[in-house]
Residue, then its C-alpha position, 0 to 999 in steps of 0.5 A: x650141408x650133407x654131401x653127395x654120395x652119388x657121383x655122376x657116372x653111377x647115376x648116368x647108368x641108372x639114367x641109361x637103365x630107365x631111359x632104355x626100359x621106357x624105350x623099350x616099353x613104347x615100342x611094344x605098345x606101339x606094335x601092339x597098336x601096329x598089330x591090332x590095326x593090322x588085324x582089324x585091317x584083315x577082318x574087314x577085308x574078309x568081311x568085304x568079300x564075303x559081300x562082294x555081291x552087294x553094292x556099296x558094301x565096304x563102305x557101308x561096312x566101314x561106316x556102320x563099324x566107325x559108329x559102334x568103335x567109335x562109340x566104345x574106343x573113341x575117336x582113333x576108329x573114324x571111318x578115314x582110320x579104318x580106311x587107313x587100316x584096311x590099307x595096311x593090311x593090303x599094302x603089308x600083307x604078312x604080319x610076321x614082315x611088320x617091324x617092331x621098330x615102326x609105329x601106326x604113324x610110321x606105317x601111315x606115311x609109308x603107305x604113301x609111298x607106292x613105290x614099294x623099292x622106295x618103301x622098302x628102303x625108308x622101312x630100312x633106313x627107319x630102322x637101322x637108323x631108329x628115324x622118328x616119324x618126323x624124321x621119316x616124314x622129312x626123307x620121303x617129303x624131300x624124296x630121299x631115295x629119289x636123290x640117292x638112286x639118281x646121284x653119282x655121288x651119293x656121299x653129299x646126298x646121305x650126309x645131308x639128310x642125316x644132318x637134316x634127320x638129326x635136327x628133327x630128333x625126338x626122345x622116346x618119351x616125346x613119341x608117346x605123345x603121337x596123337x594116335x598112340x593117346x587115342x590108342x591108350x584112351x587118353x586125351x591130348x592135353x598140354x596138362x597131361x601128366x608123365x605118370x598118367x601116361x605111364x600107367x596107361x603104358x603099363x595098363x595096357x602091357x600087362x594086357x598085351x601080354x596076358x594075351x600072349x599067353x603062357x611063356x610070358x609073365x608080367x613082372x611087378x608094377x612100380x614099386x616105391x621103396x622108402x627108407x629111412x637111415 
């Protein structure tokens, strides 16, 4: 039996290379998810005042595109999710504000949140402390920001909420699975959907994200198998 040349520290810093990459990889398809609903948010707004005068426009706006985007992107574009992208942009009017860090989910629960003190906070919170959408979900279904604000001692209130948060932890790769991020990517959700068929859609559509960003950025190769024979 041949012996290992790798030892663990060396492999444990390649892990940490490719864990980080994909990390990174899911982010930026989710914010790009993020800011085409945004956008498509603000375009039926607009198209919404334009006719104002007419009675029952917007809904009819809304159902008439659900039908054709529905027709050519699948069901990520119902009538209840454009809705919810209407409501983006009127709850978050300035993209530059949006977070990178944050998914469509993210932003979904936290449109829930009227109180925007209360939003700001969680988007805060989210952040610095990375929350998966489950995490965040838990903190604004238990009203967190509620039970801080009216605590005197807030130390008990925090320690228990990030012992509540860190049992709902996910791993980057788990997030993709979000059933909006697969209709995103035109994938269907299945128990049997391959790693590698999720990957190269990621990488399908960040290729195209950033060929529309135009010059300044640059794709760099996709996968390459390497095989050497000693």
């Amino acid at each position: 039996m041949r012996k290992e040349i790798i030892n663990n520290r060396f492999y444990e810093s390649i892990k940490d290379i490719l864990i980080k990459v994909r990390g990174n990889v899911y982010r930026t398809i989710n914010f790009g998810m993020v800011t085409a609903y945004w956008n498509i948010g603000r375009l039926i707004v607009e198209e919404e005042q334009h006719g104002k005068r007419k009675a029952g426009y917007g809904e009819r706006l809304i159902t008439e595109l659900s039908v054709k985007l529905s027709r050519d992107f699948g069901k990520g574009f119902d009538e209840r999710n454009l809705f919810y992208m209407r409501q983006f942009y009127l709850s978050f009017s300035k993209l530059n504000a949006l977070r990178s860090e944050l998914s469509w989910t993210h932003y979904r629960l936290l449109m829930r949140v009227e109180n925007k003190k209360a939003r700001d906070f969680y988007i805060s919170e989210c952040v610095k402390a990375n929350w998966s959408t489950r995490q965040l979900e838990r903190q604004v279904y238990s009203f967190y920001y509620e039970r801080l604000l009216a605590s005197k001692n807030k130390i008990p209130v925090k320690r228990e909420a990030d012992i509540r948060a860190k049992e709902l932890a996910v791993l980057p790769e788990e997030q993709i699975k979000d059933p909006y991020v697969l209709e995103f990517l035109g994938l269907q959700e299945s128990p049997s959907l391959k790693e590698s068929r999720l990957e190269q859609a990621l990488i399908d559509h960040l290729q195209k994200f950033l060929l529309e960003l135009g010059r300044g950025f640059f794709f760099v190769a996709r996968q390459k198998r390497i095989s050497s024979e000693t």
